[in-house]
MIVEX-248348 format. One record per residue (C-alpha): residue number from 1; residue in three letters; x, y, z. Coordinates in Angstrom, 3 decimals. Layout:
N
PT    k    r        xx        yy        zz
PT  NUM  ALA         X         Y         Z
...
***
This chain:
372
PT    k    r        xx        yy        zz
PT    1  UNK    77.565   119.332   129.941
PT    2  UNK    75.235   117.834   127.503
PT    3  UNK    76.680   119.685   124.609
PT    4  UNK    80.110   118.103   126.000
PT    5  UNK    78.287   114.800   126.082
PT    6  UNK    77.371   114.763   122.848
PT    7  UNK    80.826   115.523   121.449
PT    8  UNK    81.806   112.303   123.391
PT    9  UNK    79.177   110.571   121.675
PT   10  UNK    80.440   111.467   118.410
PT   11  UNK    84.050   110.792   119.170
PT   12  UNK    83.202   107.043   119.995
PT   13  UNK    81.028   107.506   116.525
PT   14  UNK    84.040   108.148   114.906
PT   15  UNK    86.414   105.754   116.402
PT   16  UNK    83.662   103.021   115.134
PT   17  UNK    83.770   103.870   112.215
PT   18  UNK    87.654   104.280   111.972
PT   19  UNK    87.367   100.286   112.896
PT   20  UNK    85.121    99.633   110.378
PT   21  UNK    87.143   100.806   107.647
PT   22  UNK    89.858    99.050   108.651
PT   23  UNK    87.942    95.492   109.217
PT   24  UNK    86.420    96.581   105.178
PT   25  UNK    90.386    97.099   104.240
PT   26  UNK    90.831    93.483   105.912
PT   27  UNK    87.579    91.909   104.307
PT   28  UNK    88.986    93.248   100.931
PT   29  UNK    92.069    91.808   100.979
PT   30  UNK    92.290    89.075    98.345
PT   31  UNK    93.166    85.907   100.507
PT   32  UNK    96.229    84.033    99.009
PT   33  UNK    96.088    80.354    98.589
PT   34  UNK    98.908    78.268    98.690
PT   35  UNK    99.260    76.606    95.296
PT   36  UNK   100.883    73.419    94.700
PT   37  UNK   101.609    74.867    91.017
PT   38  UNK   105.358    74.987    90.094
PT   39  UNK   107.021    77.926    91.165
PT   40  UNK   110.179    78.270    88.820
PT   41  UNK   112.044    81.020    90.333
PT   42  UNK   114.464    80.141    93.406
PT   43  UNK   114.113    81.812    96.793
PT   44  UNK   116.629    83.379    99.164
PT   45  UNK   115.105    83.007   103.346
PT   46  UNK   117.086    85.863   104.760
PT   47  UNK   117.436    85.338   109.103
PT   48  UNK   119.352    88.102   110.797
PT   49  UNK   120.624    86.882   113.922
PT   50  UNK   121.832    88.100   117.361
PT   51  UNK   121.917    86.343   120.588
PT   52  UNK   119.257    84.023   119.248
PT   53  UNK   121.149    80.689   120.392
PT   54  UNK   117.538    79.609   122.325
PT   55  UNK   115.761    80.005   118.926
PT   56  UNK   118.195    79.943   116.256
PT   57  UNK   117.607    75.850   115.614
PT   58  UNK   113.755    75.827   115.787
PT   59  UNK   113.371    78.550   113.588
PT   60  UNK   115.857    76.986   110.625
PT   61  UNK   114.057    73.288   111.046
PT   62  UNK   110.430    75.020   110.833
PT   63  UNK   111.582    76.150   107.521
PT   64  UNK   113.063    73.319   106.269
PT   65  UNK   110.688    70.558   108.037
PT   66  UNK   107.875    72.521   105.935
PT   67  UNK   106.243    71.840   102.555
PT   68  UNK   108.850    73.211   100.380
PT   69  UNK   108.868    70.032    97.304
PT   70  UNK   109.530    71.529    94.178
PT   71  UNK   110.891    74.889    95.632
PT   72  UNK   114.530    75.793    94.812
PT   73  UNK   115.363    77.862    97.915
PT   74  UNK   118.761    78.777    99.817
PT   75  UNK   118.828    80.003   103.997
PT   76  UNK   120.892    82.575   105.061
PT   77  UNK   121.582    83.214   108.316
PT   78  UNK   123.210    86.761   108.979
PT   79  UNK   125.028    86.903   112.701
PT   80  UNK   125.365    90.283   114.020
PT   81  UNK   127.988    90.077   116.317
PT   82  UNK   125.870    87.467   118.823
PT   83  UNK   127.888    87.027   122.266
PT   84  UNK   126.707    83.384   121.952
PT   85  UNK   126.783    80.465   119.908
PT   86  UNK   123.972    81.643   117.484
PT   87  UNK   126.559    80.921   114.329
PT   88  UNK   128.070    78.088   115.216
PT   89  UNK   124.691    76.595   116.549
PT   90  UNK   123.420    76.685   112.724
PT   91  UNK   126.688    75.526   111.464
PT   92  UNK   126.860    72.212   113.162
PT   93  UNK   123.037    71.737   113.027
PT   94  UNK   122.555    72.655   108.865
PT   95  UNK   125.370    71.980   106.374
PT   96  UNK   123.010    73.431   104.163
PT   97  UNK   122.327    76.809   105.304
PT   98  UNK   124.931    79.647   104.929
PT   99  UNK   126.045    81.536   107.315
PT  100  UNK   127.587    85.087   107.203
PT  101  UNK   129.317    87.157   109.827
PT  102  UNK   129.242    91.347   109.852
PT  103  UNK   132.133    92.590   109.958
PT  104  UNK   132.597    96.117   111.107
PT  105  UNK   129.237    97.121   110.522
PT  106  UNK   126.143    96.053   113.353
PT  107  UNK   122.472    96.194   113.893
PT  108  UNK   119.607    94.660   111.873
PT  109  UNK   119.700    96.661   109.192
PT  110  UNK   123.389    95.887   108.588
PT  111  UNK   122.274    92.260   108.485
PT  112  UNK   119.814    92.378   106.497
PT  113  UNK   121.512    94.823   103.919
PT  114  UNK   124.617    91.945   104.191
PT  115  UNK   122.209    88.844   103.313
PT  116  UNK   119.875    90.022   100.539
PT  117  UNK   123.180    91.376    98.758
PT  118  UNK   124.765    87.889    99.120
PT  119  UNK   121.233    86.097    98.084
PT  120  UNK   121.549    84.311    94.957
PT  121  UNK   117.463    84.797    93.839
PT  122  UNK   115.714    87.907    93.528
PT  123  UNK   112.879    86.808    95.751
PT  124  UNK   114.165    87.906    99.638
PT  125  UNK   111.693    86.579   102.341
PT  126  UNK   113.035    88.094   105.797
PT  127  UNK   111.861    86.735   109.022
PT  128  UNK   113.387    87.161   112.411
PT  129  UNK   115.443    84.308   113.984
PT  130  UNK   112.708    83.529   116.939
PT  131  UNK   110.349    82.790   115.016
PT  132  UNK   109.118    79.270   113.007
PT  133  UNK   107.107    79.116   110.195
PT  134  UNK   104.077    77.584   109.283
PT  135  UNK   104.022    74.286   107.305
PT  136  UNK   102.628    76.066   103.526
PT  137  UNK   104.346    79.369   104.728
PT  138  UNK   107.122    79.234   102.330
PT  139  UNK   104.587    77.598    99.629
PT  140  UNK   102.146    81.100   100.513
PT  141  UNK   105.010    83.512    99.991
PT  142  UNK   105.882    81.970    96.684
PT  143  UNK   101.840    82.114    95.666
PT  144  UNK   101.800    85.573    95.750
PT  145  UNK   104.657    86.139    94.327
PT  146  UNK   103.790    84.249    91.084
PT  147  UNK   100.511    85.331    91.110
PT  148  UNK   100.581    89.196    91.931
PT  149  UNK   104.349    89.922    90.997
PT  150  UNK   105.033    92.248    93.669
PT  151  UNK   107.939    94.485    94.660
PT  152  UNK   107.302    93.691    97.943
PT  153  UNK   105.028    91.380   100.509
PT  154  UNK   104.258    91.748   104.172
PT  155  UNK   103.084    89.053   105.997
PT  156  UNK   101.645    88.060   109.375
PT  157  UNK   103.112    87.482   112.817
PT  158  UNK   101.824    86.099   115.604
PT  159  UNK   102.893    84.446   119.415
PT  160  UNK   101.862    81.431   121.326
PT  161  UNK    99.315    81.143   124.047
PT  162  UNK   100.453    80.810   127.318
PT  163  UNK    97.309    80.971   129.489
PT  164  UNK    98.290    84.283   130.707
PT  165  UNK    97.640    88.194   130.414
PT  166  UNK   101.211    88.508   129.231
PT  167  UNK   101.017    86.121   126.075
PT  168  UNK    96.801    87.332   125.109
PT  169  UNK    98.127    90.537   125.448
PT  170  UNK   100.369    90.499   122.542
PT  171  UNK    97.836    88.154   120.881
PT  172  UNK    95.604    90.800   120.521
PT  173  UNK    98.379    93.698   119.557
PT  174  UNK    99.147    91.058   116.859
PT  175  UNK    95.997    90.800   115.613
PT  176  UNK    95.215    94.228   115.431
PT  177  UNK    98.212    94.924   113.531
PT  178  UNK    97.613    92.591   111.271
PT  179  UNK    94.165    94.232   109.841
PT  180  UNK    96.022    97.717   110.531
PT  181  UNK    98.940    96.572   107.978
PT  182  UNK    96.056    94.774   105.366
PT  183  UNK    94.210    97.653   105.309
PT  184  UNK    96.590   100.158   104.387
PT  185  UNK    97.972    98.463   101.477
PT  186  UNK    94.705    97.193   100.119
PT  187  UNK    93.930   101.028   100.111
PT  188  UNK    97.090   102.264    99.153
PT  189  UNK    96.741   104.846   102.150
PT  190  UNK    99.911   103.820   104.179
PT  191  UNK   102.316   101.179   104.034
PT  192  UNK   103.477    99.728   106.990
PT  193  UNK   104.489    95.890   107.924
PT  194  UNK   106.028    93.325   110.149
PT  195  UNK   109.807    92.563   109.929
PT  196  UNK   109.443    89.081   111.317
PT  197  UNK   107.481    88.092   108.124
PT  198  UNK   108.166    89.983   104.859
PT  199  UNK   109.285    89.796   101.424
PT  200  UNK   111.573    92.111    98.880
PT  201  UNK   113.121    91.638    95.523
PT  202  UNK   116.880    92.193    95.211
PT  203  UNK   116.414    94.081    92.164
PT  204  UNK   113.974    96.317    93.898
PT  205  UNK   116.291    96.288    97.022
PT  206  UNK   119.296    97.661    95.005
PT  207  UNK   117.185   100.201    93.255
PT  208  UNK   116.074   102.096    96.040
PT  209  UNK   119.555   102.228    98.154
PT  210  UNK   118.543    99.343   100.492
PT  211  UNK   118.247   100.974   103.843
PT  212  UNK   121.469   103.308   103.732
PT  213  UNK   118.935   106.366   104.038
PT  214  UNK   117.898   105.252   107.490
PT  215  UNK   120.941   103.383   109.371
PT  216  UNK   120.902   105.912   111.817
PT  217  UNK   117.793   104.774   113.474
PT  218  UNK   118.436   102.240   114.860
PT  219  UNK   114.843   100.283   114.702
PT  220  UNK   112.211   100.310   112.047
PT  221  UNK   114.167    98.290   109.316
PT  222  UNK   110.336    97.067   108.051
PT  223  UNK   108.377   100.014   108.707
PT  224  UNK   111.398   102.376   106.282
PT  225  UNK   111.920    99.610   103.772
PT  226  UNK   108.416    99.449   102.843
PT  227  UNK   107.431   102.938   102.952
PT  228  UNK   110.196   103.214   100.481
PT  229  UNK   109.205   100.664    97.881
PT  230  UNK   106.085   101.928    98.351
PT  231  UNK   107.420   105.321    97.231
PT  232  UNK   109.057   104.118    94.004
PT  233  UNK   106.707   101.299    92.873
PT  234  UNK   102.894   102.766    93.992
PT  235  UNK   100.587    99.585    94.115
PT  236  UNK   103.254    96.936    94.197
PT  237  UNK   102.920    96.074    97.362
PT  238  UNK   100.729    92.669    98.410
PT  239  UNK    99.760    92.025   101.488
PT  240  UNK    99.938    87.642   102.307
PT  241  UNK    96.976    87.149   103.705
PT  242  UNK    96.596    83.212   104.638
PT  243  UNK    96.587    81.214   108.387
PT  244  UNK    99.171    79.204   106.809
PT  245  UNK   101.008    82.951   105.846
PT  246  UNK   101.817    83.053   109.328
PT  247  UNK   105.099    83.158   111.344
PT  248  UNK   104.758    82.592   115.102
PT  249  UNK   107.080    84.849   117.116
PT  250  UNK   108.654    84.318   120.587
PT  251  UNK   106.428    86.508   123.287
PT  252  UNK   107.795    88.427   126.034
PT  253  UNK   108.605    86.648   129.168
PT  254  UNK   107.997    89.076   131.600
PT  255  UNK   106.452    92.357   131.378
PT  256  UNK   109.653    95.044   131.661
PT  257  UNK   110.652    92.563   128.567
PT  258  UNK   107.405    93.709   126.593
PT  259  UNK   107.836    97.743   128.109
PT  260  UNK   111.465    97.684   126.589
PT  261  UNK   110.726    95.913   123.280
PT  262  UNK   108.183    98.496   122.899
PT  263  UNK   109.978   101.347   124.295
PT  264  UNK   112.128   100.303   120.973
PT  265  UNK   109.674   100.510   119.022
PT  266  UNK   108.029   103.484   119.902
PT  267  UNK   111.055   105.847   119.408
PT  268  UNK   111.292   105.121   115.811
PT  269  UNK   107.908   107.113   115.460
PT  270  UNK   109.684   110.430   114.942
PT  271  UNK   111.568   109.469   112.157
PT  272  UNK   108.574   107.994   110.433
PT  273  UNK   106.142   110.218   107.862
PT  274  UNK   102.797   111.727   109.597
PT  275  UNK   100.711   109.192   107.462
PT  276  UNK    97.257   107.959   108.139
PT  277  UNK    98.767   105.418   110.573
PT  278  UNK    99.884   107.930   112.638
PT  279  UNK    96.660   109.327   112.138
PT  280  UNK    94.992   106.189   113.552
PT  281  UNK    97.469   105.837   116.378
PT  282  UNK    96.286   109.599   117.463
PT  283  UNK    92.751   109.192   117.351
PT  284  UNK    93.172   106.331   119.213
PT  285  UNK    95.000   108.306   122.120
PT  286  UNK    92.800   110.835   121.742
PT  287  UNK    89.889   108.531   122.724
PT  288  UNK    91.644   106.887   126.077
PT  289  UNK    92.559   110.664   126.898
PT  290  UNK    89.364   111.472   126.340
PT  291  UNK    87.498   109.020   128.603
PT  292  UNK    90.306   109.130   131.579
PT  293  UNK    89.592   113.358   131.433
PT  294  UNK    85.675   112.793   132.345
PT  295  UNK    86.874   110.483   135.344
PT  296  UNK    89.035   113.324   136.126
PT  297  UNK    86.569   115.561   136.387
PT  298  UNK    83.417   113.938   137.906
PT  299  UNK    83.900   116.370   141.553
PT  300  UNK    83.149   119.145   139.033
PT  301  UNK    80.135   117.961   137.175
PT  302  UNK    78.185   116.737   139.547
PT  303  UNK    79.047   112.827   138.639
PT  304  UNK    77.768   113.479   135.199
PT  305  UNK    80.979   113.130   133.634
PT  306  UNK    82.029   109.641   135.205
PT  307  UNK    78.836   108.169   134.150
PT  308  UNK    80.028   109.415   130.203
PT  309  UNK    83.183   108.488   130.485
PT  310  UNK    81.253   105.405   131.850
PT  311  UNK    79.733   104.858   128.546
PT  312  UNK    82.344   105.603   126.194
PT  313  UNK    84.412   102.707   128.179
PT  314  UNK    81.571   100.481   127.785
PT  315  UNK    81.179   101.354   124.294
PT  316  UNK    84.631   101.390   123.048
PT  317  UNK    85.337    97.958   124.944
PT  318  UNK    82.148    96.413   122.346
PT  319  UNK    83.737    98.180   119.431
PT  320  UNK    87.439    96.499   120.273
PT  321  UNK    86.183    93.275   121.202
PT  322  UNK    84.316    93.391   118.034
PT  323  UNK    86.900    94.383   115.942
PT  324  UNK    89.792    91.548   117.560
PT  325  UNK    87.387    88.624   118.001
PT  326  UNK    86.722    89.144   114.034
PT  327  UNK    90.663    88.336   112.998
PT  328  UNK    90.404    86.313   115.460
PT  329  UNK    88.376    83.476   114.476
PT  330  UNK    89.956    84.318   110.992
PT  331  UNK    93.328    82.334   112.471
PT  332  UNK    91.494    80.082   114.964
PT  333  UNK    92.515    82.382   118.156
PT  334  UNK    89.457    82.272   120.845
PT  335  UNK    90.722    81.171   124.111
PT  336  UNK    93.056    84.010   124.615
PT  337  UNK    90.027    86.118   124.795
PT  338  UNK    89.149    85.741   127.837
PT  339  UNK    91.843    87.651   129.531
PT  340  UNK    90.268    90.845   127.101
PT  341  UNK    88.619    93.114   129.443
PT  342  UNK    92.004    93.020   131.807
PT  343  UNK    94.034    93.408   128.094
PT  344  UNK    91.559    96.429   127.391
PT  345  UNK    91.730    98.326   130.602
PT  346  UNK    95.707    97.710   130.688
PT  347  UNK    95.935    99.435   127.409
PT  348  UNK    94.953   102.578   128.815
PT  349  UNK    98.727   102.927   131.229
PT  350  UNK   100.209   101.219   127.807
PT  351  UNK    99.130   103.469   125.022
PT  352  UNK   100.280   106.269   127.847
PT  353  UNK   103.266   104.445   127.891
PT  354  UNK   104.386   104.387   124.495
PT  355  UNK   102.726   107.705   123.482
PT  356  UNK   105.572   109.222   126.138
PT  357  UNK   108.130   107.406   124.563
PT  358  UNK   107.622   107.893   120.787
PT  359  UNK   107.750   111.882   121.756
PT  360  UNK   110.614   111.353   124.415
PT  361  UNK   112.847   109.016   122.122
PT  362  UNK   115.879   108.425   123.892
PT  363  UNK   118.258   105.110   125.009
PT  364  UNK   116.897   101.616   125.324
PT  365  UNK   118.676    98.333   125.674
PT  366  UNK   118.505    95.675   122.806
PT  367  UNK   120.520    92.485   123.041
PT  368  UNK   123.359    93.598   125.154
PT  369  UNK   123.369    96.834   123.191
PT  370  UNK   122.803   100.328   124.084
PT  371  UNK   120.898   102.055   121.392
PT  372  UNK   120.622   105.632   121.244
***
C-alpha cells in the first residue's frame, strides 16, 4: 500500500506540473494590444448562421456598434438552412451586411466554406452567430494581423455570469481552454482553437482545400482547419491574446443543453490526430480514475486508500483552483468562483461523461438536425 501511495503521490506530481507548463505556455504568450495605427488591408467578418433568430441581431450590432474607425470591413452572414427568420432578421435590421443562403449543401462547414469564398479581403475572422464582440475586438484581430502576419489566429471565447453552477461551470471550461489553446501554439506542440473566435486568410484557405478533407464529420470545423494550416505553414499560427480579444458566447440554459453540446463535441475526438492535447485530456482522466479507484477500494485496504484518494482530491482541487483563478483575474472573472468546489467535484461524472462519448461516437441532435 505505501508503494501504491507513493505512485499516487507522483501522479498528482505530474499532473502539477502538466499545469504548470501550460500556465508558462500562457505567461509566454506575447499579449496583443489593440493599436489605433492604420490598418490598410480590408476585413471580411464571416457569421454562419442556423436557427440563431434570438441572437442573430445582437451579435451583428456588437460588431458594428464597436471601435472599428478607420477599418474597411464587410459582414457576411451565411444561413444554413435556419427554420426561422435568422436571414431575414439581418436583412431588415442591416442593409449593410450580406447575406448568403446554402443551397444544396448544409452544416457549418458548408457555411463557412460558402462565406470566406465569397469574402472580398483576404483577412477571414469567423465567429459564431450567438456571440457579440468586444468593443477593440475587431481593432485586436487586425493588431495581430499587421503585426505578426499570420496564416491563421485563434482567439478567446467566453459566457456570461448568471449566478449559477450552470453558467461558472462553463466559465471555468472556458478559461481553461483558453491557456490549453495559448499554450500549444506558443510551443508549437498542438494546434487547437475556438470556432466562435478565429481568423484565416483566403489565400491560405484556398491553398489547403478549405475543409473538403473533413465534411464528413460533422463537428470540429476549428479544431481540422487549424491543425491543417498548422500542417502547411509551421509557426504561422498567433494566438490573440487580449480581454478586449474576447467574444462572449451564449451559455447553456439547462444542463441536458450543455450534455448534448458536448456530447457533439466529444465525438469528433476520433477523427482528430493523437497529439499532445489528447495527451493532456488522458492524463487528466487518468487522474479522476485514479482517485475514484482508491474510494473504490477502501473495504480492502483497511481505509488506507480513501484517506489517499482523500489527498489527491484535496491536492488536485489546490492545483485547479490555482491554475483557473490565474486566467481568471487575467479577464476580470472572480465571482463565478465561488460555485468551484461544486464545478470541481461535478467534473468527475462529466469528464466520465464525455470520455464515453468521444470512444462511443454515435447520433446527437444539433439545431433540429440529426447528426450522425
Amino acid at each position: 500500500m505505501i508503494l501504491f501511495f507513493f505512485i499516487c503521490i507522483a501522479v498528482v506530481i505530474a499532473y502539477a506540473y502538466m499545469l504548470m507548463a501550460i500556465t508558462d505556455g500562457w505567461d509566454e504568450c506575447k499579449e496583443t494590444v489593440p493599436s489605433r495605427n492604420e490598418f490598410s488591408e480590408g476585413v471580411s467578418i464571416i457569421v454562419p448562421a442556423r436557427n440563431e433568430s434570438q441572437h442573430i441581431k445582437s451579435c451583428v450590432e456588437s460588431i458594428i456598434n464597436s471601435d472599428t474607425e478607420g477599418i474597411q470591413y464587410e459582414i457576411i452572414v451565411v444561413d444554413d438552412h435556419s427554420d426561422d427568420d435568422t436571414g431575414n432578421i439581418v436583412r431588415e435590421a442591416f442593409k449593410e451586411v450580406k447575406v448568403l443562403t446554402l443551397d444544396a449543401a448544409q452544416g457549418k462547414k458548408a457555411a463557412t466554406e460558402h462565406g470566406i469564398q465569397s469574402a472580398i479581403h483576404d483577412h477571414c475572422i469567423l465567429i459564431d452567430a450567438d456571440v457579440t464582440v468586444s468593443s477593440s475586438w475587431l481593432r485586436a484581430h487586425c493588431t495581430i494581423w499587421r503585426d505578426e502576419r499570420p496564416k491563421f489566429v485563434a482567439g478567446p471565447v467566453l459566457c456570461p455570469y448568471k449566478e449559477d453552477l450552470l453558467s461558472a461551470f462553463q466559465i471555468m471550461d472556458f478559461l481553461s481552454m483558453a491557456q490549453i489553446i495559448a499554450n500549444g501554439i506558443k510551443r508549437r506542440t498542438y494546434h487547437i482553437a475556438n470556432g466562435a473566435n478565429m481568423a484565416i486568410s483566403k489565400k491560405t484557405f484556398i491553398e489547403i482545400g478549405g475543409m473538403k478533407d473533413h465534411q464528413h464529420v460533422a463537428s470540429g470545423d476549428d479544431m481540422f482547419l487549424v491543425r491543417k494550416v498548422a500542417e502547411h505553414y509551421p509557426g504561422r499560427i498567433a494566438y490573440l491574446k487580449h480581454p478586449q480579444a474576447l467574444v462572449m458566447t451564449n451559455p447553456e440554459q439547462s444542463w441536458s443543453d450543455l450534455f448534448r453540446q458536448r456530447k457533439r463535441w466529444a465525438t469528433k475526438t476520433n477523427d482528430l490526430p493523437r497529439d499532445r492535447s489528447y495527451n493532456i485530456q488522458v492524463y487528466t482522466f487518468f487522474i479522476h480514475v485514479l482517485i475514484l479507484f482508491n474510494f473504490a477500494i477502501t473495504p480492502w485496504t483497511g481505509g488506507q486508500s480513501f484517506f489517499c484518494g482523500l489527498f489527491m482530491l484535496f491536492i488536485k482541487g489546490c492545483i485547479d483552483f490555482l491554475f483557473l483563478s490565474k486566467i481568471g483575474s487575467y479577464f476580470e472573472i472572480r465571482r463565478p468562483f465561488k460555485y468551484f468546489i461544486l464545478a470541481f467535484l461535478f467534473y468527475f461524472f462529466y469528464i466520465f461523461f464525455m470520455a464515453f462519448h468521444a470512444v462511443k461516437g454515435g447520433e446527437y441532435q444539433w439545431k433540429g438536425r440529426e447528426v450522425k
